[in-house]
Structures are given as C-alpha cells and as structure tokens.
C-alpha positions, -999 to 999 in steps of 0.1 A, spaced: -70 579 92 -92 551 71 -93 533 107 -109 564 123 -130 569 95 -146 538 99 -151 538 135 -164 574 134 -193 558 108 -198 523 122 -199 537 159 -214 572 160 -215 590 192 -188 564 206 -150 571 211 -130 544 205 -110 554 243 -142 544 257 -143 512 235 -109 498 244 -115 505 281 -153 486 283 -139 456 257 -106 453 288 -86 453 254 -55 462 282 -15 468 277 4 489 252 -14 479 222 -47 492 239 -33 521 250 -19 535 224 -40 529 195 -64 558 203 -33 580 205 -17 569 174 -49 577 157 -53 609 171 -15 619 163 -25 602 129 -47 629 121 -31 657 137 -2 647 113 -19 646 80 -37 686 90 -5 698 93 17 678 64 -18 694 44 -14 728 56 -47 729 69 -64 747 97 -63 733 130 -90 705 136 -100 679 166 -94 647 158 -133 636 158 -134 654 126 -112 631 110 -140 629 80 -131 667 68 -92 657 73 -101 629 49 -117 647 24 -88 671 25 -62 642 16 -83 626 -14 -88 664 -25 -49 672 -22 -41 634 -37 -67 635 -68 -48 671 -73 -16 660 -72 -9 680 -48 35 685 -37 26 679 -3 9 652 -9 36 631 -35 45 611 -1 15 590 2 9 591 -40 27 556 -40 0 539 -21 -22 538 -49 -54 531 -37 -56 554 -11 -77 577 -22 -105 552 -36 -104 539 0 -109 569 14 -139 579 -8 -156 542 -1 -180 541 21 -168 530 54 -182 496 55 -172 463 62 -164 456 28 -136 486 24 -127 480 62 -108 447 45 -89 464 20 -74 485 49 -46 462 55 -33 474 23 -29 508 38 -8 493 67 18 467 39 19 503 23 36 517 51 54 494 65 71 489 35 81 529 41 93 520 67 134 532 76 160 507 72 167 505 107 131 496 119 119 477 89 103 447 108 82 413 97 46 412 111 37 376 122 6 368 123 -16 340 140 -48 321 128 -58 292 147 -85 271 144 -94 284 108 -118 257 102 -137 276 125 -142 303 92 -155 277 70 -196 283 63 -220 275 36 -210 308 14 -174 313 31 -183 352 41 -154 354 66 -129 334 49 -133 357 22 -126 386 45 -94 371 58 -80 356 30 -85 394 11 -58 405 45 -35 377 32 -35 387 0 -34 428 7 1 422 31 27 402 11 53 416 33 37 399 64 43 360 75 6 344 80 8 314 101 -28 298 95 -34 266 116 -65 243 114 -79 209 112 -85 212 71 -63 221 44 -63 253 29 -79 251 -2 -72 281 -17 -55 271 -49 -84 247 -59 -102 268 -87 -134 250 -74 -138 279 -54 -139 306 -76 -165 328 -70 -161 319 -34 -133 335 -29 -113 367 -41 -82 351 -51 -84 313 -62 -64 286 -84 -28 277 -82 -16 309 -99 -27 329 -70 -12 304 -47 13 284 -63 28 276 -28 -6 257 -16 -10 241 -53 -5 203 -52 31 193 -66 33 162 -78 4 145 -73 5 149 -37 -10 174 -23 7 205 -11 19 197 23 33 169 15 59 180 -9 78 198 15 103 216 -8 99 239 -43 82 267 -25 52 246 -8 38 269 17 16 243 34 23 219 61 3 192 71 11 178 109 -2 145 114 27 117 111 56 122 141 86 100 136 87 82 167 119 102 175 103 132 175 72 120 197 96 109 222 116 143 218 81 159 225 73 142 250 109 139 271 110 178 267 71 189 273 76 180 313 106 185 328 122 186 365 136 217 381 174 203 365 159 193 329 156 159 334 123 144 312 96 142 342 79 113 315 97 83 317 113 61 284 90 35 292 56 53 291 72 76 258 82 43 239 40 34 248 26 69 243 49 67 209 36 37 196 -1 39 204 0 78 188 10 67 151 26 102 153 -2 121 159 3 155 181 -30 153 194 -25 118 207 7 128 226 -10 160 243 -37 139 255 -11 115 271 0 145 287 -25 157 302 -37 122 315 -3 119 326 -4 153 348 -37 140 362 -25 102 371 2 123 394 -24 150 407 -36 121 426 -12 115 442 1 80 420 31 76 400 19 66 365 33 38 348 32 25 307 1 3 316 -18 42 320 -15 49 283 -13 13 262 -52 26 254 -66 49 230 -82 86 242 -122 93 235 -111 129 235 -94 118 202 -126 107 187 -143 138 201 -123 164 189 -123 146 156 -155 143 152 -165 179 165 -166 197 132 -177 168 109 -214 163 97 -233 133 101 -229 117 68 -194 125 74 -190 106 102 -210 76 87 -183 81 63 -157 80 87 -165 46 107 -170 29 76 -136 35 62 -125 33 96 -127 -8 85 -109 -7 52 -70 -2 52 -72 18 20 -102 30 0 -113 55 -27 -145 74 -31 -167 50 -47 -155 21 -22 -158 45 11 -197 58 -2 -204 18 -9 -193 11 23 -211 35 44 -241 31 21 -250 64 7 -260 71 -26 -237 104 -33 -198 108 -30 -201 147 -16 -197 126 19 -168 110 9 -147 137 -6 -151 160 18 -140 132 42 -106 132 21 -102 170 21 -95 163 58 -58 158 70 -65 132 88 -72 112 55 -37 110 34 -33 104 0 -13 86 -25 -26 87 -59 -4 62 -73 -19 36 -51 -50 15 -61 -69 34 -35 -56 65 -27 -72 74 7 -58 59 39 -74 71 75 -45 84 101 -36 51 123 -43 64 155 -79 78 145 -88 42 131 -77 25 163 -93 55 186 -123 53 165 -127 12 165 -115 12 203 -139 41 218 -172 45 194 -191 39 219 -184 70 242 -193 91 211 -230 106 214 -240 91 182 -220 56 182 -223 22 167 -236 -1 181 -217 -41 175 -245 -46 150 -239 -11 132 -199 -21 124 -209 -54 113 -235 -44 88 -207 -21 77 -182 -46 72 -209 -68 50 -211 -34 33 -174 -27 28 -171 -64 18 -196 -62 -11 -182 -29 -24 -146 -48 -21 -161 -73 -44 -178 -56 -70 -145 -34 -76 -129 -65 -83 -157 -79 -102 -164 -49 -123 -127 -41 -127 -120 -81 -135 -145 -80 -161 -127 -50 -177 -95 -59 -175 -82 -85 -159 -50 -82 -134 -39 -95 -102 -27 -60 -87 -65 -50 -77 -69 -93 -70 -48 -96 -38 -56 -62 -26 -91 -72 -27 -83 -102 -12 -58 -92 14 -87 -65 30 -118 -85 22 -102 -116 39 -96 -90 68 -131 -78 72 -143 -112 72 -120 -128 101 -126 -98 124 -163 -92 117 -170 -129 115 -187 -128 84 -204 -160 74 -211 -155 39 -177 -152 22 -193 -146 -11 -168 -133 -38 -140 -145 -15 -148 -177 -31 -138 -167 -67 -110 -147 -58 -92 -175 -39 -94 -195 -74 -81 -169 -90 -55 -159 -69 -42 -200 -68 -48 -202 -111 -16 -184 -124 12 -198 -97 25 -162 -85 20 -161 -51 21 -131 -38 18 -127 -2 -11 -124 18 -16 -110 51 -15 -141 81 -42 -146 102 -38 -132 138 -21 -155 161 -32 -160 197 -7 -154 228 -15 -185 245 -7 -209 218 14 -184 186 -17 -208 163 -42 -187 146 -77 -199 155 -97 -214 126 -135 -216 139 -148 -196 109 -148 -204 74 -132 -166 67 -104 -179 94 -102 -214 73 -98 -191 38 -70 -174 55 -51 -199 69 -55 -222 33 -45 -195 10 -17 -184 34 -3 -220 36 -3 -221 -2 18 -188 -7 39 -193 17 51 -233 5 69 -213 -13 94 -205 15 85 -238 40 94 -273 40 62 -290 22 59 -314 46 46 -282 68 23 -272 41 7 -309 39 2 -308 81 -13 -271 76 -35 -282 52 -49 -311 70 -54 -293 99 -77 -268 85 -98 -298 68 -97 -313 102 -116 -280 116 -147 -285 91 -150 -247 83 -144 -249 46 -171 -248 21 -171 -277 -6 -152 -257 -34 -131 -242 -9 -125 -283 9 -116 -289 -30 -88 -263 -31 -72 -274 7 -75 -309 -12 -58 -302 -42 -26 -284 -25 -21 -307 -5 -23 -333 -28 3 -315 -48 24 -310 -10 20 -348 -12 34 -354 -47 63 -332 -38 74 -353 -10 71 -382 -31 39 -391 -11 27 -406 -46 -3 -430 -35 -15 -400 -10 -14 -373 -37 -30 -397 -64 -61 -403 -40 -59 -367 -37 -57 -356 -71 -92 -382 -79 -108 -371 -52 -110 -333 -67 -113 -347 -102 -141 -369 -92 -160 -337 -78 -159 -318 -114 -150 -286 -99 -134 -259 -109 -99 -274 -101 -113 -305 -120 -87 -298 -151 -63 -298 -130 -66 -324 -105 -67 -347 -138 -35 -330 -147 -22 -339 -118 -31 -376 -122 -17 -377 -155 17 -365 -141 14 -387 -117 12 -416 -135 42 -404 -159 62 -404 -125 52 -438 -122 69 -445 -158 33 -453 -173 32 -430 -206 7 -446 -221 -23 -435 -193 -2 -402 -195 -4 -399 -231 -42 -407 -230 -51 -380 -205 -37 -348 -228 -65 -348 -253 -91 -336 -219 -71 -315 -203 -74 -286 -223 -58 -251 -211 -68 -250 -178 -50 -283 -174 -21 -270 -189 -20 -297 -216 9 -285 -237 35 -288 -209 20 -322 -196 26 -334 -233 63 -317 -231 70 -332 -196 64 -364 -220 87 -364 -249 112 -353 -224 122 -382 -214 119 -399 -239 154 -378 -251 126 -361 -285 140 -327 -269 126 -314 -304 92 -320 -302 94 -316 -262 108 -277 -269 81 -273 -293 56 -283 -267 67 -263 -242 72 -231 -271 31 -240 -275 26 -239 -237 41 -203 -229 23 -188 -259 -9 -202 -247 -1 -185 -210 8 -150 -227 -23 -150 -248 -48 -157 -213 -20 -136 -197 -8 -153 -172 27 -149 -163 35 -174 -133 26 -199 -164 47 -182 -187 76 -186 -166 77 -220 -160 70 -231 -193 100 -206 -201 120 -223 -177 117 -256 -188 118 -250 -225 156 -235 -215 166 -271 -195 150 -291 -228 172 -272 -253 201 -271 -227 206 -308 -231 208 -299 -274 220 -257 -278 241 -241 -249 239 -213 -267 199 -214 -271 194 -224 -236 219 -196 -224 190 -169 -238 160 -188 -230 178 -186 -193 183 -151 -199 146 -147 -199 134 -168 -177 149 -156 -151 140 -123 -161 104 -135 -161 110 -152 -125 125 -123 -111 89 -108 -107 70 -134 -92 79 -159 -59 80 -197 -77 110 -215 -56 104 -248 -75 104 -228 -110 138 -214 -99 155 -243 -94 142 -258 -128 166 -230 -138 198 -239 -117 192 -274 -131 188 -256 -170 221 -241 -158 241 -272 -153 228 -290 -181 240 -258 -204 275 -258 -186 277 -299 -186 316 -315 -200 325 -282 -191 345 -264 -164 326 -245 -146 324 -261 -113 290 -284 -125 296 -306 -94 302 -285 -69 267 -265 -76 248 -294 -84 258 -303 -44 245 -267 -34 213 -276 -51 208 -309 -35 208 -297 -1 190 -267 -9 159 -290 -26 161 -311 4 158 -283 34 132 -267 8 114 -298 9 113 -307 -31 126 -341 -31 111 -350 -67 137 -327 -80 168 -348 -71 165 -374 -101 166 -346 -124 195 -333 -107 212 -365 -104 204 -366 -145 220 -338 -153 248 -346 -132 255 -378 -150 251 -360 -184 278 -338 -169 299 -369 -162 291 -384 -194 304 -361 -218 336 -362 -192 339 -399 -198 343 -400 -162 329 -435 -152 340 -434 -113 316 -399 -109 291 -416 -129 284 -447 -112 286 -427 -84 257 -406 -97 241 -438 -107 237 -449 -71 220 -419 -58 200 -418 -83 184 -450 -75 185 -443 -38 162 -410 -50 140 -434 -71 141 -462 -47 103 -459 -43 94 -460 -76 87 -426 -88 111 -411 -115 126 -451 -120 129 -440 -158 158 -412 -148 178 -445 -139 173 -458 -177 183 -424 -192 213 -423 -171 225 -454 -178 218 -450 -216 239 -412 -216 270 -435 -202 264 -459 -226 258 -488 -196 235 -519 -197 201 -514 -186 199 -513 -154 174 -536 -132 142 -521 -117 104 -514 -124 92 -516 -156 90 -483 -177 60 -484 -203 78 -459 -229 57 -447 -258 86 -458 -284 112 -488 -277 137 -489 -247 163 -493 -273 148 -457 -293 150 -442 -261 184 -452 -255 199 -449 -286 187 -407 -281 201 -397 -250 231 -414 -257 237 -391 -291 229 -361 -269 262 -371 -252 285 -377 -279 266 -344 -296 279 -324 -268 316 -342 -267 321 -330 -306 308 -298 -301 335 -293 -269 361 -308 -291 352 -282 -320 
C-alpha cells in the first residue's frame, strides 16, 4: 500500500502496468507486482470494513488505515506491531520516506508462517560506484541495510565499506563501530582481515596459490570435466597473479581468445602482466591518486608521510585515501604499515605506459630520487630522535633498492647509513643485488650496485669462508664505482678478512691505508693496527696506541685483549667490565656482546662459576644478533670453564677446530689450542699436552699469536720454548710464573 502510494504521487496519470511493460521489466516478478498491489489494497478495504474502492484510490484506503491504526482500532491490532506504519503512511510520498519502506517489507516477512519463512539475499555490486562528494545514494542504501536485519546483504566493491568509521557521521544515518561492530577493525587490522569474532567484511585480494589453480583448473572445463587450462599455464597464471582474482579472469579470457584463433596456448602466453589490470585499477582513482599510486608502486612498504614525499605533494588526503583501497594492505605493527598488492606493483611498473596518463622513464626516475630522499629523512629525522637499527636497515634495504634499479648516481644518505649499519657488528641481512642469468654475478657498474655488493659481502662473512669475503671485496675495488669513504669501508673489511686469514702484512697495509685517510673508520683502522701488532707479540706499540683510540676504537677491549695474555685476568676482566658498559651507554649491543663474551673466557680461566653466568648472558645477548666469530669466543669460554674436568673438553675442542677452519677463522686456533693445553694441564697429562704444543706452533708457525706458545708451555710448567721474540710489558718469568698458578688454582679447587 506505501508502494502504491508513492507511485500514485511520484507518477500521476501513469499506471505502474504500463510502466513495467515500457521499462521490459519481464518474468514473474514483473508480472505480478501490479497484481500484488492491486490485491494489496483490495485486502486492507475489506480487513477495514470499508466500502468497495478501485485500487487507483489507494490514497483514501491509506488514510482509512492510519485513521483505524491511530484509533486503535480491533481490526486493525494485526498491522499495530509494525510500529511505524502509520507515520509512513502520513509522510509525504517522497524519496526520502520511499527508503524507510523496506521496513514495511522486514515487518512482514517477519509475519511470515513457519512454513514459508524465507531469507532475502540481496546483491550489490560495484558499490564504489555509490561513493560521491556528499554520499546521497549511499545514504539511501545503507538506510535499506539497516531497516531489514532479517535479510543477508552481500555488498561487493573495489573499496571497503567504511561504515563503522565515525569520520562519517553526519554522512551517513548509521555510523561508528556500535552500529556495525561486524565491519569495525579487530585488532589493529582492519575488518576483513580478522576473519572470525563476528567480522562481517571480507576483503578478496590474496589467493593461495592452491586456490588460483583450483580456479583456474575448474573455470574451463571439457565436456568429461577435465581442466581445459593446462598445469603448466595455471602454475604461470598462479605465480604472475600474486593471488589476485582479477589477474586470473584476465588470463582467462586471453586464454579463450589465444584458442579463438585457432592456436593452442602455451605458459609463454601469460608469463606477462595485463594493462586491463592497470586499467581497471586505475578507473575510479583521481589524479593525485594515481600519482600516489606509481610512486609507492617503487617502495616495498611505505606510510603516509613517506608515500606523499615520494609522490611530491604537499597534503596526505592523496595518500590516505590511497590506503582506504584494498588493494593497499595494512599491518600496523610494521614500521610502515602500507604495502601495494604484488601483482598491481608489477602490472603497474610493467605496463604504465599503455595507461592514458603514463610516466614517462624520466617520470619514475624523478620519483625514485623522490622516494629516496623521503627514505632518508625518516631515517635522519627518526635517528636524530632516537636512535635504532630497526628503521636503519629497512631504510637501507629499500633505498639501496631504488638506487640499483633506477641507477641513481647520487647515493646521498646511503653514505651514512652504510657506516652506521657496519659501527655496532650485528649484521643483519640485507637484500642481494640481482644476479644475471648468463653469468649467476651481480653486475657492479654503478656505485649503488658497488654499495650493495660491499655491504652484502660484509653481512654475509658471517656465514662464508673469509677468504671469499677478501676476493668479493677486491673485486668491487677493482670495478672503481666506490666513492672515497665508501673505497675506505671495502678497504677496511677486507683488511680485517685479511687479518682473519692470518694475512698479517696484507691487513696491516690495509689497516694504515684507512688510518692514514682520517676518515670516519680512522679510529678503527688504528685499532686494528694496534691489534695487529699485539698479534705480532709487540705490547709495547700495542700499549702505546690505547691512549688515541678512544670509544669508537673500542679502547677498553684492545687494552683487555692486552693484560690477557699476559695471565692479569683481573685487570683484563675489569677492562673488558669497562668495555660493555661503555657499549650499553652508546647502546650498542653487537659491542655489548662481544665484550660480554670475552669477559666470560677471562674469568673462565680464574671462576667456573662466574664464567658459567657471564656465559649465561652472553649467549643470551648473542642469540639476537648474527656474530659467528663472537660465538665461538663462547664455545672457547666454555672449555676453559669445564677444563681438568670431565665433560668431554677434547672431543669439542676437535668440533671447534674444524668448524673455525671451514668458517674460515684461523686466528682462533691458538686460542683454542690454549685452552686445550690448560685443559691438559690441570690433568697433568704430558702426552696430550705436548701434543697440543705442536699444533700450536704449526698454528703460529708464521708468527702471529707466537706468545700462545710461551703461555702454554708456562701452564705445563715446560722450559721456554724457542721462537720469535715476545716484547711483554712485565718479565717472561712474571708472565710465566701467572699462568702457571692459574693451573695449580684450578687443580686445588677440583681436588676440594
């Protein structure tokens, strides 16, 4: 009755038969809605008692009901329950009451018998399509949501549904996540992509590859069943669609046209990307929007500020309306939250250029100079805030990126952050530079791909053989591509690769070379000279060096790595107590754990006990960062803790050696070999300790760590043994006479 109301006032003069028949609005629905009015009315005149009427004079029928309901009327109780009947039937019959309607029709349905009770579905597609400047229609519709709780609303669009965000009240009718808890984000993530506790929204986007192939084998199929799309071109289709379902429809339908002419398509067809992809995506977005777009296209992860940076606008509206989009996901616990789908940031990078208002080549690389800046001042401005190497290598890891593909020149902040990425010894991984096919080498004829490949050969000495580091390093000096700080840091690691293979005279030219240029490794490369020269059992120049070094040459553990062997474990411990401190308070924790580490192996040769928890820790400490060297320190600390004891001291210490030789840390054997013969000491077993004795000169044959021979010797209580001079800081015979207590220290204290 409100229906014919309406269409008697909107459409004077016009009978809604007429209507359906000129609209062709054909089949059962079309031909029985003017009846069901009709009989609607007939219905009410004679449940009202009232004389007969046509049904174009629905309006006197109408004010008949709200008469009998505003009375109270007995025949009239039935439709009392749908309490707003009456106010709708007194509105006037605009557009405005015409969406309240659909409360009329939940009303009855829900009166509705047992036996035909039924659940409405119904079907919005393309709802972005709604979306204008003051949301008039979306207002209308989402007022039919609310009005029919008893109906299931499948609404289906490119954006979410936003109707929980109390931004929009005032907008809309019904806002905020009280009205919609279902579409409220749960979590931190947004709605969709909780999935369970009620979420009533769904976001399509991500396929697992074994439902793309699922798709895909059942979408075409022979007269018997059989999947008309082969596993070859489903295993391509799959991988190039990053789970999109628009990707897979459009390898559909090229595949249906490949075979219209007449040619069988094979997996070559589809290892591309669609410009229908792009299209489509870029249909409903507006140009800053899509400026928006291409830039993030280039950055693997990105937030508001960094996206508007990149594409160069001034506001973030752009931006965030960019990320309202589902083909932007989000994880907020991330340093940047926003990551483009994969398949529209290959699409997009792959086929701008069919795209009305495409980049050109000099469009994406001004871009990624732009996205490259704003990469560096986050890291600048968040550096200078608070300092942390989280936001460091992410930087890194996508500015090094942008540089190597885009061939950016200028590597500006890169610079810095490659010094401070190498200052604290953590290593984290970095992403490799892309290797050719032809040759499985990356190519180095930038200085972004020199970077790259320097930094990468760094972190990853951690887990190859350092002669490999040492031939990487060379090679990338060899290429000419590295600025002078930059040639400085290839210089120093290598010189350090050098000094670990016992390559003394190669890592001391090395080390001078860097120290002579004053750079910012400067400290350092002095350090590096002054450890050097204690290898070389000359103290003295050692000794001299600390005063300069400072903390950025680490001087409390080079004046540790000192008394150390001289057997003044006390005043070694206490230097190595001063060195972590000093790391804690400029927080740097790869620093922290080696001087950790080696305060445990000092006070292991003095207080099992004590070295037991300062293992404890440092391997607590180690456990977060990737320092092989630092970890077997600790195996070392270990035996020296368990030495005179039985817990298999030999047998690990011959693990160890082979694993420091593959590993490529030969400097570590003599103080292996030294804590094996402090084992065999304490034993008073002579036989395993002359034995130790003679590969411990065969590990200091060339002259490097000689003075391990002496202390050996002196734990045993043997003669001195022949070989280079050691310039000690205190007498041979002070220097014996302290290791050797450290043995017969550890003999009581197992006999207690």
């Amino acid at each position: 009755m409100a229906l014919r109301r309406y269409w008697d006032a909107q459409h004077p003069g016009e009978p809604l038969e007429e209507y359906v028949r000129r609209t062709g609005l054909a089949g059962r629905f079309g031909q029985l809605l003017p009846q069901q009015m009709q009989a609607a009315v007939s219905e009410a005149i004679g449940a009202l008692q009232l004389p007969g009427l046509v049904g174009s004079a629905a309006g006197q029928v109408t004010t008949a009901l709200v008469k009998a309901l505003r009375e109270r009327r007995d025949r009239a109780r039935a439709l009392a329950g749908c309490a707003r009947t009456a106010a709708l039937l007194e509105a006037d019959p605009d557009l405005e009451a015409l969406s309240f309607y659909p409360h009329l029709l939940a009303w009855e349905i829900s009166r509705l018998p047992a036996k035909k009770q039924v659940m409405p579905v119904v079907l919005l597609d393309t709802f972005e399509d709604t979306e204008d400047r003051h949301r008039d229609t979306e207002r209308l519709l989402q007022r039919l949501v609310w009005l029919m709780p008893n109906c299931l609303f499948v609404i289906s669009g490119r954006n979410r549904l936003r109707w929980a965000d109390e931004a929009l009240q005032g907008q809309l009718d019904y806002t905020g996540p009280h009205a919609w808890p279902g579409l409220a984000p749960q979590g931190g993530l947004a709605a969709g992509a909780a999935g369970a506790g009620g979420a009533r929204q769904h976001l399509i986007g991500d396929f697992s590859p074994q439902d793309c192939d699922t798709y895909l084998a059942g979408r075409l199929t022979h007269d018997d069943g059989r999947p008309l799309i082969g596993p070859g071109i489903r295993t391509v289709v799959t991988q190039r669609s990053h789970g999109l379902p628009l990707h897979l429809d459009l390898a559909v339908a090229r595949f249906l046209e490949i075979r219209r002419t007449g040619r069988t398509p094979v997996p070559a067809d589809f290892d591309h990307t669609f410009p229908a992809l792009i299209a489509r995506t870029l249909s409903d977005l507006s140009a800053d929007e899509r400026h928006v777009l291409r830039s993030a296209s280039l950055l693997d992860a990105f937030d508001l500020d960094l996206a508007t940076r990149a594409a160069g606008l001034a506001h973030q509206a752009a931006a965030r309306r960019l990320t309202e989009r589902p083909m932007v996901t989000e994880d907020p616990y991330a340093i940047w939250p926003y990551h483009l789908h994969g398949a529209i940031r290959t699409a997009l990078r792959a086929t701008d250029a069919h795209t009305e208002d495409g980049w050109t080549p000099a469009d994406w690389h001004r871009a990624a100079d732009r996205a490259l800046d704003a990469l560096g001042r986050q890291w600048r401005d968040a550096h200078a805030r608070v300092p942390g190497r989280i936001l460091l290598v992410a930087c890194l890891r996508q500015g090094l990126r942008l540089a190597r593909d885009h061939r950016l020149d200028d590597l500006a902040w890169l610079t810095d952050a490659a010094f401070a990425y190498t200052d604290d010894s953590v290593w984290e991984p970095l992403a490799p530079p892309t290797a050719t096919p032809a040759t499985g080498e990356a190519p180095v004829d930038t200085p972004a791909d020199a970077l790259a490949e320097v930094l990468t050969a760094i972190a990853r000495r951690q887990h190859e053989h350092r002669a490999r580091t040492a031939e990487r390093l060379t090679a990338v000096l060899d290429t000419g591509q590295l600025p002078g700080e930059l040639t400085e840091l290839a210089v120093y690691y290598r010189a350090k690769a050098h000094k670990d293979l016992g390559r003394t005279d190669d890592a001391l030219a090395g080390m001078r070379q860097v120290a002579d240029a004053d750079g910012w490794l400067a400290p350092r490369a002095r350090r590096g000279m002054a450890n050097l020269a204690r290898i070389r059992g000359d103290f003295p120049t050692a000794l001299a060096a600390v005063p300069s070094l400072g903390w950025e040459g680490r001087h409390h553990r080079v004046l540790a790595h000192i008394h150390f062997p001289h057997g003044d474990i006390d005043r070694a411990a206490t230097a190595f107590e001063a060195a972590r401190t000093e790391a804690e308070e400029h927080d740097a924790p790869g620093e922290r754990a080696i001087a950790q580490t080696l305060l445990a192996l000092v006070t292991a040769f003095t207080d099992p006990v004590r070295a037991d928890d300062e293992l404890t820790l440092a391997h607590q400490l180690l456990d977060q960062l990737d320092q092989r060297a630092t970890v077997l320190y600790a195996r070392v600390a270990a035996l020296v803790r368990d030495a005179g004891t039985d817990r298999d001291v030999t047998n690990r210490a011959t693990v160890l050696r082979t694993e420091a030789t593959t590993a490529g840390l030969p400097w570590i054997l003599p103080l292996l070999e030294t804590a094996l013969a402090f084992h065999h000491a304490v034993r008073d077993a002579h036989d395993d300790l002359t034995a130790t004795l003679d590969r411990l000169r065969d590990a200091t044959a060339n002259g490097d760590f000689a003075y391990y021979v002496n202390i050996a010797a002196a734990m045993g209580g043997l003669p001195q043994p022949a070989g280079p001079v050691i310039q000690w800081l205190d007498s041979e015979a002070a220097v014996r006479t302290r290791w050797r207590a450290l043995v017969t220290a550890r003999q009581h204290s197992l006999q207690a």
